[in-house]
C-alpha positions in Angstrom: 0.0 0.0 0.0 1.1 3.5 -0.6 0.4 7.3 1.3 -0.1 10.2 -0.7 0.5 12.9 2.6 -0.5 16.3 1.9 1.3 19.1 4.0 4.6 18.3 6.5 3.4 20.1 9.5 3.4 18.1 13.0 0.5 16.0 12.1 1.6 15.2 8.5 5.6 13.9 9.7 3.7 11.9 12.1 1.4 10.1 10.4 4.3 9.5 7.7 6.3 7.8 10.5 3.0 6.1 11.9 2.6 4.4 8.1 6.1 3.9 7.8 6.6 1.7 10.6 3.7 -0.3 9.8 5.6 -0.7 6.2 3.1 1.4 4.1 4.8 3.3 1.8 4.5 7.2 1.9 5.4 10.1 -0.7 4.6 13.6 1.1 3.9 16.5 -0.4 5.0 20.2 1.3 4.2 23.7 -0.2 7.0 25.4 1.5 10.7 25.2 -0.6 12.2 24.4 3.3 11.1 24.4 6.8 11.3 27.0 8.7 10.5 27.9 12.4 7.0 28.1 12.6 5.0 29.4 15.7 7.3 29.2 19.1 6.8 27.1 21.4 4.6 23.6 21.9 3.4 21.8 25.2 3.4 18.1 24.8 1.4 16.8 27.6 1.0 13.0 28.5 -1.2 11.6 25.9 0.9 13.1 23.1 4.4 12.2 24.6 3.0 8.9 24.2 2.5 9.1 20.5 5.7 10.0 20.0 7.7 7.6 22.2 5.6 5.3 19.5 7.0 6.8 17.0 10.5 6.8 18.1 11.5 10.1 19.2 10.1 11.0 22.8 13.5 10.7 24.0 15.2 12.6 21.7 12.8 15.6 22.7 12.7 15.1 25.8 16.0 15.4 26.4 15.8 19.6 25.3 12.7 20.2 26.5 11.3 21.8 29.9 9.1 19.4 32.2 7.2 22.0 34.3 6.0 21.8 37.9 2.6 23.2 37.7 0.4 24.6 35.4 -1.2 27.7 36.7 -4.2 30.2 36.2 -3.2 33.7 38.0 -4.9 36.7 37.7 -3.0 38.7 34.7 -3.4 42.3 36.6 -1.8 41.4 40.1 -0.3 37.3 39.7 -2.7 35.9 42.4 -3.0 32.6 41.8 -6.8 30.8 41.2 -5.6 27.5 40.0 -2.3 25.3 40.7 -2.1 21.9 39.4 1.4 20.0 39.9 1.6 18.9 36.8 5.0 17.4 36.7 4.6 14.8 39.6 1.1 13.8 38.8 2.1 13.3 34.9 4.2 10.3 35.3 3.0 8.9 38.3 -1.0 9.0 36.9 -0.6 9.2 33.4 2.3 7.3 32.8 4.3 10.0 30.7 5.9 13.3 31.1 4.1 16.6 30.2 6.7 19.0 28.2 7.1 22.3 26.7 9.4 22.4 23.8 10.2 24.8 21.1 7.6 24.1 18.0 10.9 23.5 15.6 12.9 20.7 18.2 10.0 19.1 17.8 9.4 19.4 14.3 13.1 18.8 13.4 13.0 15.1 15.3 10.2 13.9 13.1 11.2 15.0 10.0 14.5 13.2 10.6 12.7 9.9 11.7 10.4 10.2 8.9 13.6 10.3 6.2 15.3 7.7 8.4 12.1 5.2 8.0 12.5 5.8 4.2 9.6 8.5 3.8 9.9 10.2 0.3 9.4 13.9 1.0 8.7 16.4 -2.1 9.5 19.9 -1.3 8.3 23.2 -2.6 5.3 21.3 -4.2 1.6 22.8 -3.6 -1.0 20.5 -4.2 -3.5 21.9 -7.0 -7.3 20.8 -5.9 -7.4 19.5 -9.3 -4.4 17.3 -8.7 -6.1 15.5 -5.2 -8.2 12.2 -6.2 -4.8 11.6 -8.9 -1.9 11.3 -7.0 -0.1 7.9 -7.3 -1.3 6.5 -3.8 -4.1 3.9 -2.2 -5.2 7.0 0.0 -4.5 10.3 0.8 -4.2 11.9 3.8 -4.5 15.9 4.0 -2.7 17.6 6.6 -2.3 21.0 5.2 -4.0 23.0 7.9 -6.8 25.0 8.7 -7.1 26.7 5.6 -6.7 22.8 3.7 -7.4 22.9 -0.2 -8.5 19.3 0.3 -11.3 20.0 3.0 -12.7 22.9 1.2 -12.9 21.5 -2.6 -13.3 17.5 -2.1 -15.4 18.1 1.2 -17.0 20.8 0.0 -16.9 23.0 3.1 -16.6 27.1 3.6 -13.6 28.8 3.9 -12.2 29.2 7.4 -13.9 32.7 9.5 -12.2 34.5 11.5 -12.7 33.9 15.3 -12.5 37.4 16.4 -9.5 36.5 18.7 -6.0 37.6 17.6 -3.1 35.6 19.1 0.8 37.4 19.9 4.0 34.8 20.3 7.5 35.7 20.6 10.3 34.1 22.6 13.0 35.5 25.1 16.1 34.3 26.0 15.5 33.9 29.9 18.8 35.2 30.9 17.5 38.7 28.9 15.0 38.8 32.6 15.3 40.3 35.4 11.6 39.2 36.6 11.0 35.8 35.7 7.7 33.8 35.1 7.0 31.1 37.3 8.2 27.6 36.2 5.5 26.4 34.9 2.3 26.7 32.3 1.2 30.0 33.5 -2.4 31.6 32.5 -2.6 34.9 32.9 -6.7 36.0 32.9 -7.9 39.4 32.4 -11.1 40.6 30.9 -11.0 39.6 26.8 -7.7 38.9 27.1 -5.2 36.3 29.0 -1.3 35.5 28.3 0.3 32.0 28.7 4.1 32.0 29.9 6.1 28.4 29.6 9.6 28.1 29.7 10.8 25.9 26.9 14.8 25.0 25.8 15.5 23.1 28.6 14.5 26.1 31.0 16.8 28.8 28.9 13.9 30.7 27.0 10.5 31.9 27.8 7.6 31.1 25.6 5.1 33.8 25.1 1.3 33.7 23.8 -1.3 36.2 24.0 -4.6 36.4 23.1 -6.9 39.2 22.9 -10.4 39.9 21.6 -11.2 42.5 18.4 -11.4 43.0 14.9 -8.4 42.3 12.9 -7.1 45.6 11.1 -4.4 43.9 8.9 -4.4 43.2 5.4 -2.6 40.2 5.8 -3.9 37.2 8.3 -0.4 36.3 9.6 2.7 38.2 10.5 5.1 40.3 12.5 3.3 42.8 15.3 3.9 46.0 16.8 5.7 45.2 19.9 4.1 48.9 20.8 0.7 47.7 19.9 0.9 44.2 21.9 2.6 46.6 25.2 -0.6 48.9 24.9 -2.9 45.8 24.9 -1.4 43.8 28.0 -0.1 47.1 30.0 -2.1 46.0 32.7 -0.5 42.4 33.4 2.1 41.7 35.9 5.9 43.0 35.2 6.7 39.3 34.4 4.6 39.4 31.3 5.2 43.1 30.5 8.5 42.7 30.2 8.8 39.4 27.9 6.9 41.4 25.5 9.2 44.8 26.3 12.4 42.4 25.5 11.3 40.5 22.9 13.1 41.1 19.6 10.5 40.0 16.9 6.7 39.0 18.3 4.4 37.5 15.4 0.7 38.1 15.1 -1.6 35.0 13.8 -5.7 35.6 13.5 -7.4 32.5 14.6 -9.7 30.8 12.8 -12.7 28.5 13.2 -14.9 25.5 11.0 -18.3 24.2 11.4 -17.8 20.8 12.6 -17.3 18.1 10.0 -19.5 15.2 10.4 -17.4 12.6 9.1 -12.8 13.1 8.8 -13.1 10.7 5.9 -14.3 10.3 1.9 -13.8 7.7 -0.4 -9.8 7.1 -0.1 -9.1 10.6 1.4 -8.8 11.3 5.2 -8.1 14.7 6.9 -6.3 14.9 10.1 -5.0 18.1 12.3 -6.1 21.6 11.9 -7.6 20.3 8.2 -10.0 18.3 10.2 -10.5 19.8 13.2 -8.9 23.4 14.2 -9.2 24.5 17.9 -8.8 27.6 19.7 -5.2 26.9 21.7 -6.4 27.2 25.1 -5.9 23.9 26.0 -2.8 23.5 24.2 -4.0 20.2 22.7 -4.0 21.3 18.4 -0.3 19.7 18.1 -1.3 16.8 20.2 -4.5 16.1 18.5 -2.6 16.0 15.4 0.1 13.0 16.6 -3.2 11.1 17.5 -4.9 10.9 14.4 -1.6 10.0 12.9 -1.4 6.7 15.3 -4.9 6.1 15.0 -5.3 6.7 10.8 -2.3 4.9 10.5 -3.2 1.6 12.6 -6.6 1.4 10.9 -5.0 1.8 7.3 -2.8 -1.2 8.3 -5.3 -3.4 10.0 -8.4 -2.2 7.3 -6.7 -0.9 4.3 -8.9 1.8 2.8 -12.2 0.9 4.9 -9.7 2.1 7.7 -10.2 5.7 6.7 -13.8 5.5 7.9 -13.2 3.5 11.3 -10.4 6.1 12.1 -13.1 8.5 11.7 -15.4 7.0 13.6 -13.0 6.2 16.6 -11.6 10.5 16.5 -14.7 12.5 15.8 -16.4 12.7 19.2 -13.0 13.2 21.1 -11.9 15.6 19.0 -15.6 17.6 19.6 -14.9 17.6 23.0 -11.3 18.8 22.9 -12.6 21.7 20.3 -15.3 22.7 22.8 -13.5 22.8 26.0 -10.4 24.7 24.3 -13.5 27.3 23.6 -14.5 26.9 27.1 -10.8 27.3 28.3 -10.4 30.5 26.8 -14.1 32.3 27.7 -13.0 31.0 31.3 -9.7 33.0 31.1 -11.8 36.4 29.5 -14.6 36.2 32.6 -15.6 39.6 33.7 -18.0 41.0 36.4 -20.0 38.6 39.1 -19.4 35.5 36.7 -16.1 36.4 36.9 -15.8 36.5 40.7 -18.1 33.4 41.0 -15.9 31.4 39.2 -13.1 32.3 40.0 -14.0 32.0 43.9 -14.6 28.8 43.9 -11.8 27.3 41.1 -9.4 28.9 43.7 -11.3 27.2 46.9 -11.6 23.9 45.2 -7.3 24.6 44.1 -6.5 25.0 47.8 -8.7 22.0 49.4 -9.7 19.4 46.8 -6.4 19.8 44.2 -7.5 16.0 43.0 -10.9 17.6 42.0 -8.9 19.4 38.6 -6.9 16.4 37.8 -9.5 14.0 38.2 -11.3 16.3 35.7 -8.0 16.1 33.3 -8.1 12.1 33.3 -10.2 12.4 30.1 -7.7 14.5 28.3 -4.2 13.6 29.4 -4.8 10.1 30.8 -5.8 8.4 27.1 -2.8 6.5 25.4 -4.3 6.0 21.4 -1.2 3.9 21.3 -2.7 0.9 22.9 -6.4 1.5 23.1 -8.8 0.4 21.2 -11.5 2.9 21.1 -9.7 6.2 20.7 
């Protein structure tokens, strides 16, 4: 059998490995003439460090990456904390795996090494016309090619992606460039339409930066570099440890974030989406990189154990976790941009619950972070 991969983002290199090891042959197709850094920074938490020990490279990025102690909601005006899960020593111990934050590229660099090393043939600085889709040389093809995906709109005949109405900022400091450091952890940072999430990332020597605030977008183009002016005027308010990763960051890039209807099914005929192509996600759960690495395992154990009927049972075993992961990353984020008596409701008893009952919050993560697709069934 033979993979025709469309796109050679996260989810793409890892389904190439996922087919790869299973001995299906795999030709992928990338737009871009080489890769370049995209983004900043990534968390990996349980469930996605065990795709990739699968795959054959969770050690390799573990060994640069930053395992964090706790992940945190503060409030972003005055740092008082609402939420603190210990993330680190409940990961392996309930979980099974580590949860990491990594730059976006160390990540990306491992599998596209594996995926040349397993024999992947990878065609660079080719776009795939709509036209060209149903006859590429392959048994099935799998698009990967991200929220604005060429195959979702014209063989699945959806709408172009609409803007969400939610901007997000990322940049990236050298940690030693601080005199205020974040705490050491996966830090929210909540304010009214608008929050900020610190990680450290580089083995502990940078800090990771994303914001996300609530408006019209006034660019002509949808993607780009910011106004480190603009982004200071919008979080002036926060604590000095964001305001000044934004103040010393060289270059911060701006990204509008967009939103699908819901597909009813990932599959047609012999052509399967996975990702953002299938199923984009607001990042307030950080999950969109680790939902991709698990419909790689997934698509690529049914293709071996199904052949092409496998593209429908892999859709059938990742739609309704992927809903749920789309609609509590929406949740996530109108949680973090409470205002008023909601607000103070909320937040009042998230932080009592914190300090009394921590297991109540990682009991409610078991769903999320305790599934391995690697060896169950049903995912």
């Amino acid at each position: 059998m033979k993979a025709a991969i469309i796109g050679g983002g996260i989810g793409g290199m890892a389904a190439a490995i996922a087919l790869r090891l299973r001995g299906i042959e795999v030709d992928l197709y990338e737009q871009a003439a080489k890769f370049e850094e995209v983004g900043a920074g990534v968390q990996i938490s349980s469930n996605g460090y065990h795709v990739l020990a699968a795959l054959g490279v969770g050690e390799a990025v573990r060994a640069t990456s930053y395992e964090p102690e706790n992940i945190q909601m503060r409030h972003g005006s005055n740092g008082r904390m609402i939420v603190n899960i210990p993330i680190q020593q409940v990961a392996q111990m309930r979980w099974r795996a580590p949860y990491l934050h990594m730059r976006r590229s160390t990540l990306h660099d491992a599998l596209v090494a594996r995926a040349n090393a397993l024999g992947a043939v990878l065609f660079m600085n080719r776009k795939i016309q709509p036209d060209e889709i149903r006859n590429l040389d392959a048994d099935f093809i799998i698009a990967a090619d991200g929220i604005n995906s060429q195959c979702r709109t014209h063989i699945f005949n959806t709408s172009a992606a609409r803007f969400s109405g939610k901007t997000a900022w990322r940049s990236v400091v050298p940690a030693s460039h601080l005199d205020i450091l974040p705490p050491g952890g996966a830090t929210a940072w909540a304010e009214k339409n608008i929050h900020a999430v610190t990680t450290w990332i580089d083995g502990g020597k940078s800090i990771n930066f994303v914001g996300i605030s609530e408006g019209d977008w006034q660019d002509a183009d949808w993607n780009g570099g910011a106004d480190r002016k603009k982004v200071e005027a919008l979080f002036f308010h926060f604590v000095p440890q964001v305001c000044e990763v934004i103040a010393k960051s060289d270059k911060i890039m701006k990204w509008a974030l967009f939103e699908h209807e819901p597909l009813q099914a990932f599959s047609q005929d012999n052509i399967a989406l996975i990702g953002d192509a299938a199923h984009p996600m607001m990042p307030s759960l950080a999950q969109g990189a680790v939902m991709a690495l698990e419909d790689a395992w997934v698509l690529a154990k049914c293709l071996s154990d199904h052949q092409v009927d496998g593209l429908a049972i892999y859709s059938t075993l990742r739609i309704k976790r992927v809903a749920r992961v789309q609609k509590e990353s929406e949740r996530n984020l109108n949680r973090f941009h409470r205002n008023g008596i909601q607000k103070w409701v909320e937040y009042s008893g998230a932080k009592a619950l914190s300090r009394f009952m921590p297991s109540y919050f990682i009991k409610r993560l078991d769903w999320l972070y305790g599934v391995d697709v690697t060896i169950d069934e049903k995912i």
